[in-house]
N, C-alpha and C positions, 0 to 999 in steps of 0.2 A: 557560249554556254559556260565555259569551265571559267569564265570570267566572273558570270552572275553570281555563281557560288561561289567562289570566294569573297562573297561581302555576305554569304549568308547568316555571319556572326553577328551582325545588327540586330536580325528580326527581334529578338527579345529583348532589348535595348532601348528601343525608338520608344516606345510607350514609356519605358523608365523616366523619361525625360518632363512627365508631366508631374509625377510627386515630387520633384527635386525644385522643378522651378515653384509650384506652389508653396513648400516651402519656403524657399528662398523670399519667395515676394511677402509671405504671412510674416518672415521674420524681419525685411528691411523694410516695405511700405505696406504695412497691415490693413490700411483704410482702402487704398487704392485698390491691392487684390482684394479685398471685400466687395467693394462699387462694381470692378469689372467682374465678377464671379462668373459670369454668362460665357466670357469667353474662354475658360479653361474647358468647358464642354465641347466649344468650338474645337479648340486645339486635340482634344481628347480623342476624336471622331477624327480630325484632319490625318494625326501621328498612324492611328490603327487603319485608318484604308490605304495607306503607304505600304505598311507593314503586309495589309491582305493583298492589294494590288503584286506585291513582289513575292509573297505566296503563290500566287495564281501563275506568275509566271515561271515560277522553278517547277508545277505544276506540271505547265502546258511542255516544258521541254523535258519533260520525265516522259508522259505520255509519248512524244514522239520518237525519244531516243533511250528506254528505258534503261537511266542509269542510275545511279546513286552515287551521293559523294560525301567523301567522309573528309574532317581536316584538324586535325592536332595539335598540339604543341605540348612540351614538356612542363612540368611543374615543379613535381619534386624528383630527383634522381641518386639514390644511394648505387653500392654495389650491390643490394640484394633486392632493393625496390623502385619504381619506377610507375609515378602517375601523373598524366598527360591528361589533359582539359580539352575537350574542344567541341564541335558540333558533327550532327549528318544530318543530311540532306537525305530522304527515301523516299517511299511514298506513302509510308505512313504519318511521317512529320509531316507532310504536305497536306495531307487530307487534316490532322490534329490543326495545323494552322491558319487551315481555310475556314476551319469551322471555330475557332476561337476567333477569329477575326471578325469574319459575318454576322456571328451572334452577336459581339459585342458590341459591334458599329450599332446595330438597332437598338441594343440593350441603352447603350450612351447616351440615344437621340429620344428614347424614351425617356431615360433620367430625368433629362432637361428641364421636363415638366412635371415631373412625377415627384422630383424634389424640389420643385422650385420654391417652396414654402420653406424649406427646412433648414434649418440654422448651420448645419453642418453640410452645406451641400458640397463646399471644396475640401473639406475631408473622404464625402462621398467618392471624388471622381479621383483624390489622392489612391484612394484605397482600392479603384475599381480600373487604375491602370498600374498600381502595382501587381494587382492581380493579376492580370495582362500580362506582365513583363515575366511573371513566375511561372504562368502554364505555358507562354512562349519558350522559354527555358528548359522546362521538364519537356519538352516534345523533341525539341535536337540538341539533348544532348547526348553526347558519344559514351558514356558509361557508368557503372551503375554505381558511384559517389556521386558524379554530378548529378545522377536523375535523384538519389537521396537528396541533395541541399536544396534542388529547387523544390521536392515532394514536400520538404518542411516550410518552406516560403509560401505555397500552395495551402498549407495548414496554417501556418500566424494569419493568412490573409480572408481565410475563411473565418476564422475566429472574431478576427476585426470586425468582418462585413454582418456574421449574424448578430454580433453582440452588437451591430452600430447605435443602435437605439437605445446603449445601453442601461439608461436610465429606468427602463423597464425590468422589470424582475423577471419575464417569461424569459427576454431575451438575453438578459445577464446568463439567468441560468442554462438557457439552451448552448449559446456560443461556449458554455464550460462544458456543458452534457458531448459536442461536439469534437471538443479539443480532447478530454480523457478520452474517446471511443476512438479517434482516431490516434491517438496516442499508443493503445495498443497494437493496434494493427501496424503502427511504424517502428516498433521495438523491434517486432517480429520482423517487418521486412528488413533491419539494420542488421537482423544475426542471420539472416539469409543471405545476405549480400557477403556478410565476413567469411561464412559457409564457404557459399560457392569460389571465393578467392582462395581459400585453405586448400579448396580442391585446385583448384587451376592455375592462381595465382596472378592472374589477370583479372581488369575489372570492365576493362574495353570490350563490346560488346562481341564484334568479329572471334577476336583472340579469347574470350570466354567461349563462344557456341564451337569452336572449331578444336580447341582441347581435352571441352566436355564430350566432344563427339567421340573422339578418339581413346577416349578414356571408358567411355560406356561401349564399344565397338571393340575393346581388347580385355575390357572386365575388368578394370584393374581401380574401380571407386568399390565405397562400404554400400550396400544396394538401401539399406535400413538409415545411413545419416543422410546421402545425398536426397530422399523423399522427405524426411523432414526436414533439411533446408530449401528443397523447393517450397514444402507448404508454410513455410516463415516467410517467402518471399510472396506468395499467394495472400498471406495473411494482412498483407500493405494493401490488397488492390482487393479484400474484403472490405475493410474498412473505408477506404475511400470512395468506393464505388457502394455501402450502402448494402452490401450483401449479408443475409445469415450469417453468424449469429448476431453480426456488428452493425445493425442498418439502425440500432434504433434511435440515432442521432438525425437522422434524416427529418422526419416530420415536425421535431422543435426546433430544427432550423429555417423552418417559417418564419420565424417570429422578427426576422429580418425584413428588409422591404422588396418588395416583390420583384424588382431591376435586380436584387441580386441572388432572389429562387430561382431567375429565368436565365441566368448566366451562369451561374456555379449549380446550382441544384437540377438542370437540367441538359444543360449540353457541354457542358466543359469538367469543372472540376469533380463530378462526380466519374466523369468518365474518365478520368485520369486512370484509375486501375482497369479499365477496360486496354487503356491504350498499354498499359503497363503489364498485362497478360498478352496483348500482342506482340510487343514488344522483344520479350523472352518468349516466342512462343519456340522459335524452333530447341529451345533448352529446356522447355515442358514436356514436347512432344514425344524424347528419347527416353524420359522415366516413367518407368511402368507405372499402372493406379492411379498417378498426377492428373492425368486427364481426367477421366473416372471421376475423380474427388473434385474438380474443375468444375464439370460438367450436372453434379449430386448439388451440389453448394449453388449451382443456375436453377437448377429446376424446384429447388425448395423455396428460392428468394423470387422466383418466376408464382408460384401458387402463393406462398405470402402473402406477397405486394399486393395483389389481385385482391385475396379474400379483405383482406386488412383494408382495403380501399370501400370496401361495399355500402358499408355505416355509418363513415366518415358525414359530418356535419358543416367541417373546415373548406370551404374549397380547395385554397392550397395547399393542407395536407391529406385529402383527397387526391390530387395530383401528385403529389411526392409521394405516396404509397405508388398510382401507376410509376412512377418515375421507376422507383426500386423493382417494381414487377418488370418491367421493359427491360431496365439492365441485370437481371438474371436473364432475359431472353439471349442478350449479347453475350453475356458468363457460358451461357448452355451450348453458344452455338461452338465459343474456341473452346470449351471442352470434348464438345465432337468434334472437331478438328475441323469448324468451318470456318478458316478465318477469313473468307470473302463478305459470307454472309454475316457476321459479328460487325464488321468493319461497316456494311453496307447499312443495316440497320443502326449502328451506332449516329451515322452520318442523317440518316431519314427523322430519326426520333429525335434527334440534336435540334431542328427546326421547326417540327408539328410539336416540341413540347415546350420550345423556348414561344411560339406562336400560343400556346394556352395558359403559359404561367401569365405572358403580357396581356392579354387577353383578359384571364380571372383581376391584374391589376390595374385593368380599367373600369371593370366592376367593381372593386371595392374603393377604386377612385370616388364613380359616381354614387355608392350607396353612403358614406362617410356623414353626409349631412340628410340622408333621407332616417338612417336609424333611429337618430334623436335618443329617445331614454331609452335606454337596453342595456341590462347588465350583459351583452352577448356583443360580441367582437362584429364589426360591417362587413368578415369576409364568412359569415356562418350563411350557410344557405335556407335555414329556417326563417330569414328575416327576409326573404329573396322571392325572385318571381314579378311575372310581367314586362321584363325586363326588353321585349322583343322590340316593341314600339319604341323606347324611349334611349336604347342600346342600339342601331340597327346594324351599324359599321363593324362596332365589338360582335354583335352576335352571329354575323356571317360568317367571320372568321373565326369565332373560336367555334364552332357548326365545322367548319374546315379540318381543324388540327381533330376534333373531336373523331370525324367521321376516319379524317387519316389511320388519327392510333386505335379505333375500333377493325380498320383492315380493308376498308372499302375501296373497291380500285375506282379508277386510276390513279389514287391518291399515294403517297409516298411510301407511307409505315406498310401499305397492302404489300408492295414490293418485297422488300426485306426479311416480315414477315413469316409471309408465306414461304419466299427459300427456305427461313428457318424451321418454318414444320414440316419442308418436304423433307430435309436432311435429318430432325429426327426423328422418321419412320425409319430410316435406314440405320440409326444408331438404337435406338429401344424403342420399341411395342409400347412399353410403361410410361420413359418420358415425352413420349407422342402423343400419348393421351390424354396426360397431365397439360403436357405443352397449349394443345388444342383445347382444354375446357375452358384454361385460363382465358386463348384468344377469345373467348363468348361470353366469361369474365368481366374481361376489357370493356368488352362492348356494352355489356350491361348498365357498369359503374359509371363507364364515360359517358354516356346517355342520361344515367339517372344524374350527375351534375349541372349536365345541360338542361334535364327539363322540369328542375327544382330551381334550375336559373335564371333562367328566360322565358318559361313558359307560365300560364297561369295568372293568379291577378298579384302583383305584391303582397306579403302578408299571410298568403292563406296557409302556409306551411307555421304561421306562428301560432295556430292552435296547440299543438307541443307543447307550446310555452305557459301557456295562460289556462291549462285545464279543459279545453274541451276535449281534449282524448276519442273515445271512438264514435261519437256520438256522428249521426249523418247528415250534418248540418250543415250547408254552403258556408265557410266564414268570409263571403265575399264582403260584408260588412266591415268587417277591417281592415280591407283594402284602404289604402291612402290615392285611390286614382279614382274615387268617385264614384265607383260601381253601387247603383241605388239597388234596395233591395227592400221588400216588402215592411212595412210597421211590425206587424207579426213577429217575423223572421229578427228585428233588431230586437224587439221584446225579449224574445224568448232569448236569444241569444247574450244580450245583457242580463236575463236572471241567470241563464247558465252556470255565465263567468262570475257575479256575483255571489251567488252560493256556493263557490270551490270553497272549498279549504284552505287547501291545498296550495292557492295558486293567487292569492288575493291581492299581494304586494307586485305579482306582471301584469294585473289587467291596466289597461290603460282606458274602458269605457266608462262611463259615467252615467247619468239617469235621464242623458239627453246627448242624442248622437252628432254629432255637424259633418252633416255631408260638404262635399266639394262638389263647384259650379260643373257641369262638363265642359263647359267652354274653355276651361282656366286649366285645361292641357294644352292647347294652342298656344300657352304664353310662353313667352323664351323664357327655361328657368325658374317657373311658380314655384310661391311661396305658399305653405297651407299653415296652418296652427291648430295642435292638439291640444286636447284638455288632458290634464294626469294630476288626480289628485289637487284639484282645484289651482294648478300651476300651468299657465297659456306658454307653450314654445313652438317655436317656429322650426320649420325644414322647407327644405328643398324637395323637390323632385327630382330626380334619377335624368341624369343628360348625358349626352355622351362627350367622351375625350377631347381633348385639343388635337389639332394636326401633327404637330409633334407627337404626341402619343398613337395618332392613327395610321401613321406615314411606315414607322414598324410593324404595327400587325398586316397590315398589307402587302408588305415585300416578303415580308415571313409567310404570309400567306399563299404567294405566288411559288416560293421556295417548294412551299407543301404541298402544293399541286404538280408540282412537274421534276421534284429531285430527283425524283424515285426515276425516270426515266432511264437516267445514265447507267442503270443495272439492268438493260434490257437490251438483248443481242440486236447488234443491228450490221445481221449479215457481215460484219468485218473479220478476216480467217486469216489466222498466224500462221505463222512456217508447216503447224503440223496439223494445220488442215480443220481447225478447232475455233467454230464461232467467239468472237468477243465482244463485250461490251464496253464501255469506255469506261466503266468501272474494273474491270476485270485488265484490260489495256494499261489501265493507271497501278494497278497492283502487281504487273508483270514481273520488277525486277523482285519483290519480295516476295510471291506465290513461289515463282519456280526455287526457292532457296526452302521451301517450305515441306510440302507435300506433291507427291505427283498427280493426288486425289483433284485436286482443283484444277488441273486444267481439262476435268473431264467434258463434253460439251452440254448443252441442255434437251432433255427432252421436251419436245412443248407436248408432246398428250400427255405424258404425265405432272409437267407442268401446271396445264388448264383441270387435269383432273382435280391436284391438291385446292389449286384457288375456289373450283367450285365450293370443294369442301367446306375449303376457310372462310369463305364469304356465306355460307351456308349456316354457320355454327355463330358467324360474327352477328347477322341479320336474327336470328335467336334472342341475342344476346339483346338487340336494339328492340324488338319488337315486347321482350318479357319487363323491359325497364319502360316501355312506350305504356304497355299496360299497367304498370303499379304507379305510373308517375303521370299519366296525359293530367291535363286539366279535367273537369272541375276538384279531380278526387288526389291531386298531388297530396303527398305528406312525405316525412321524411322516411318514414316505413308503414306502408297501408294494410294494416296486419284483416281488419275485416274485409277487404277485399280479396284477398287469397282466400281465407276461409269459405267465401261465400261463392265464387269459382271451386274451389277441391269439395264443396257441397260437406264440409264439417261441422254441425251441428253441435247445441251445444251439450255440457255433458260429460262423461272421463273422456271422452276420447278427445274432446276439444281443450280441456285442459292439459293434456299433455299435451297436444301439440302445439299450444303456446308458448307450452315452457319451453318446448324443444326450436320453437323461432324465436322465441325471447333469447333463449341462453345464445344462440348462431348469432344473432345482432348483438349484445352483449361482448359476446366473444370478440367481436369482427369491430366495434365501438371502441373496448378497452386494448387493443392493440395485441390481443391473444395472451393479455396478463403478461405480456413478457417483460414488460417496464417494471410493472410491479413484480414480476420476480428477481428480476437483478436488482432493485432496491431492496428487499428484503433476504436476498444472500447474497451479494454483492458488498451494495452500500453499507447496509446495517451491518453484515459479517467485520467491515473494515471496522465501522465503529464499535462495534462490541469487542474487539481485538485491541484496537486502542483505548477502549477503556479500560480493559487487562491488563495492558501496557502499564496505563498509566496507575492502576493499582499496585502492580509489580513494580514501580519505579516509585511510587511513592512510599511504599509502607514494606519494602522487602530492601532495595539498594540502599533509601534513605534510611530506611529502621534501622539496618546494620553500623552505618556510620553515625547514626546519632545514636544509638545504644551504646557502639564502645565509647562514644564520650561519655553518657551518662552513668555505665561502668566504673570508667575512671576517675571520675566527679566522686560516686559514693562509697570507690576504693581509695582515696586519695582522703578522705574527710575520716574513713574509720582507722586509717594508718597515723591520721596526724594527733585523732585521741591514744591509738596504743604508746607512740613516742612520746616517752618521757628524761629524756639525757641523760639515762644512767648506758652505761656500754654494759653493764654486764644482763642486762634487760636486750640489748641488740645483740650480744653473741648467744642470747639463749635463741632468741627465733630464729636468727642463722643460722645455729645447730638443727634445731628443730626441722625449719625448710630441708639442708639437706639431707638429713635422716632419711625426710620423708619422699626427696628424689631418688634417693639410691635406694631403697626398700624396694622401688616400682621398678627402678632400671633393673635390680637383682631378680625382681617376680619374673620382670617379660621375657627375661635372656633365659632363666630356667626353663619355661616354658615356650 
């Protein structure tokens, strides 16, 4: 054992190995590494299951001998300072590793195909094992410089990866919306980190918890600066993780390709600040309020993410709103001080969500060429639907991650979950109730993605688009899959859309409909052609993935099914008589440095009480989104169907309560105006201040220096008409001048 760990310095290393050599080959035989570009994928995938295979094994020998290894070396060394480099081995880095590794391997194998058009596909996989190389880094390292250097390596690499496209303006601007947000949050974490070394003067992590302890145990820190250098430090793993105030960088970091929403945006690098409040947990847990403030900052990014997800139109920033919802679930839980459950769901939702982002990027795989004209992007789910038949492999599985993170057991996220709203009933009444609406939230939103997605006939959500608004009209008619529907019913339907207004430049029908064969679904691939505006284009039908693409959601699917097990007691009793699960087994050496709360044992009737609950409030949740969303009557918000269920008539009462579900969808569309408010005292404040700036520098610093020149210009032209070469003309104003300095110097000394 003590042998394995000593080469644990590599892990982060090995993947380095693939930017270096693509380099090298882009720089000495350009054409070659171009032709073989397939196998830097190869090798990509080869380097990281090496990496996870030797993960797995520091792993298996933690589990049996719960140890931990830490290993050092010197750097720099004065008389009064002294920092040392190196790694540890826990079981936290072990879990952070298995789970960068696993995601990534699928993530890779998905690339493959998912870029295989793209010009830049060996900068893709440069940039997505640097990535690699930088969150392998930031998980073992020994102290809190080196988790900074790789934290910012973790940020360029993000930057790179959303902006890859950068040709695009969404995504230029998003990968900078990205870089400033988390910019802040690292300033903070840099003066937290100087902070707590002021106090302690160590930056090692042992030799940090172990001074602070002794320091807060004799009372001898400022109780007022050591809370706000925890919350500086707090403020890194805001940002990174996407939490209040700072998450709003999250949903423009779509704008990237979907291999790397499903790896950074969902199981790794957003959870770097998760792993980074576990991290320091036991140096949170001794300052008063920290927690508290921890645990306020989960439960507000917990309802957030939820509400903000409900209107969403985007799929994948639908997902990255739950994304940010789930990790305040993790925020909330090491704020109450569950750090089994934090760790446990962090591990669950790493996979059911890296399984949905791949999942939605098969979908907009297959929908790319069914859109055809549409000013509206092929990942909006208003242009979606039907998808069941033609998706069948994608929509199992993402049905899987779906049902997972709505809470459904046996499924993984039900697990995790659930501990965490048993544990807060025990911590507050208030965030338990919040906690728990949200879980039915969850359930609603993730259901209404799925059944805007797969369900229904293609198309029929694009009434939104084109003006038919509330009218109660089938628009199976512009379905592109053939669904015949009565003469009638086209008539009307086509004066509908022709008499908008409103809306005349999206219709795409014309004075004569052209149905499709039914038989011409049976062809591999059919081609059909629109009419728009007297212009014939062709599309595809909607098919599903290559095997390479499908070979990921599968395993990830399998994941989702059965991870969640390993937190589930299975009869195995420690020294003190205390059921364990091989979750809890695998955390042993860092629980017991922790709190003595966790090793309490489970109760199962209160156990099975909370799940009833949570599966009670989850099925709500599915059944209230089954009803606003089944077929035929899908839309993106079915506002006459509520009304007509709450039996609201029309009339004042019915117009307010439209306004009052207009403004709720509105609110929950425009991301709760909070973008819009930081651009307008934020942004604008900066530019309004630099354009002060730049008034005040042009016309106050420069006016001064160019006025005394233009002074002495028109003092210098009236002195050269006074001189006339006589001297007795120069001792008069001589005399004159000083008369009239000593008169003043005599005034002001008098007085």
């Amino acid at each position: 054992m003590q042998q394995t760990y000593q080469y644990g310095w590599i892990i982060p290393f090995i993947p380095l190995l693939i930017p270096i050599l693509i380099g090298v080959g882009l720089l000495l035989f350009p054409t070659a590494t171009k032709k073989l570009r397939r196998m830097w994928s190869f090798q990509s995938v080869l380097l990281l299951s090496i990496v996870m295979i030797f993960s797995i094994n520091l792993s298996i020998q933690q589990i049996n001998r719960n140890s931990i290894y830490q290993y050092v070396w010197s750097w720099i060394i004065t008389n009064d300072f002294s920092l040392e480099f190196g790694y540890l081995i826990d079981p936290l880095t072990s879990i952070m590793s298995i789970l960068i590794t696993s995601v990534g391997i699928m993530v890779l194998i998905y690339s493959d195909n998912y870029m295989a058009h793209d010009q830049a596909y060996l900068r893709f996989f440069a940039y997505m094992s640097f990535f690699s190389t930088s969150m392998l880094g930031l998980v073992t390292s020994s102290n809190l410089i080196q988790i900074y250097i790789f934290w910012e390596l973790v940020g360029v690499c993000s930057y790179l990866l959303i902006g890859f496209w950068f040709t695009r303006p969404l995504a230029a601007n998003a990968c900078q919306k990205a870089f400033v947000t988390n910019r802040i949050g690292d300033f903070g974490l840099l003066l937290g980190i100087l902070g707590f070394f002021w106090i302690t003067g160590s930056f090692e992590f042992r030799d940090l918890f172990e001074i602070f302890n002794n320091l807060i145990f004799n009372n001898e820190v400022h109780f007022v600066f050591v809370t706000l250098c925890a919350v500086l430090l707090f403020a890194g793993a805001v940002a990174k993780s996407a939490q209040f105030p700072l998450h709003v960088w999250l949903p423009d970091a779509m704008e990237g390709p979907t291999p790397i929403s499903a790896l950074i945006h969902a199981a790794t690098m957003v959870a770097a600040g998760i792993f980074l409040v576990a991290r320091l947990f036991p140096l949170f847990i001794v300052i008063p309020y920290i927690m508290n403030f921890i645990s306020f900052i989960g439960i507000i990014t917990v309802l957030l993410g939820a509400t903000l997800a409900v209107a969403q139109k985007d799929i994948k920033r639908g997902l990255a709103y739950s994304t940010m919802s789930q990790l305040g679930y993790m925020m909330l839980a090491l704020g109450m001080g569950s750090y089994r459950s934090a760790l446990f769901h962090l591990i669950t939702h790493a996979y059911s969500k890296a399984l949905l982002f791949l999942g939605s990027g098969s979908i907009i795989h297959s929908m790319e060429t069914v859109v055809g004209y549409s000013p509206y992007k092929s990942q909006n789910m208003a242009l979606m639907g039907g998808l069941t038949k033609h998706l069948p492999i994608t929509k199992s599985t993402f049905l899987v991650g779906t049902l997972s993170l709505c809470g459904v057991p046996p499924l993984a996220c039900f697990w995790s979950k659930d501990e965490i709203l048993n544990d807060s009933w025990l911590y507050s009444t208030i965030f338990a109730i919040i906690a728990c609406a949200t879980a039915g939230l969850t359930a609603f939103y993730m259901f209404r993605i799925y059944l805007l997605t797969f369900e229904g006939h293609l198309g029929v959500h694009f009434q939104n688009y084109i003006g038919i608004g509330k009218q109660k009209i089938p628009f199976y008619s512009l379905s592109l899959w053939g669904k015949r529907v009565s003469k009638r019913i086209n008539k009307d339907l086509r004066l509908l859309i022709m008499n908008n207004n409103n809306n005349k430049s999206k219709s795409f029908l014309k004075k004569k409909i052209y149905p499709i064969d039914d038989g011409a679904r049976n062809v591999t691939r059919p081609f059909i052609t629109i009419v728009h505006f007297e212009n014939k284009k062709v599309y595809s039908y909607p098919y599903e993935s290559d095997n390479t693409m499908l070979f990921p959601l599968l395993v990830l699917g399998l994941f989702t099914l059965f991870i969640g097990f390993i937190g589930i007691p299975l009869n195995q009793v420690n020294q003190e008589g205390v059921d364990l699960d091989i979750l809890s087994k695998w955390l042993t050496p860092s629980i017991n440095l922790l709190h003595p709360k966790f090793n309490d044992s489970m109760d199962w009737y209160e156990f099975f009480k909370g799940a009833v609950f949570s599966v009670s409030i989850a099925s709500l949740g599915i059944f209230i989104a089954y009803f606003l969303y089944k077929p035929p009557y899908s839309s993106l918000f079915n506002f006459d169907l509520i009304n007509s269920v709450l039996n609201i008539k029309r009339g004042p009462q019915r117009i307010l309560w439209d306004k009052i579900i207009n403004y709720i969808y509105n609110w929950s569309y425009n991301r709760a105006y909070i973008d819009s408010f930081y651009t307008m005292s934020l942004t604008g404040g900066i530019r309004k201040s630099a354009e002060l700036i730049h008034f005040f520098d042009r016309r106050v610093i420069d006016g001064i220096t160019n006025g005394v020149g233009v002074i002495s210009f028109f003092v210098g032209e009236v002195i050269k008409y006074i001189g006339g070469g006589r001297i007795s003309s120069y001792l008069f104003f001589y005399l004159s001048y000083v008369s009239v300095f000593l008169y003043l110097y005599l005034f002001i000394s008098f007085f």
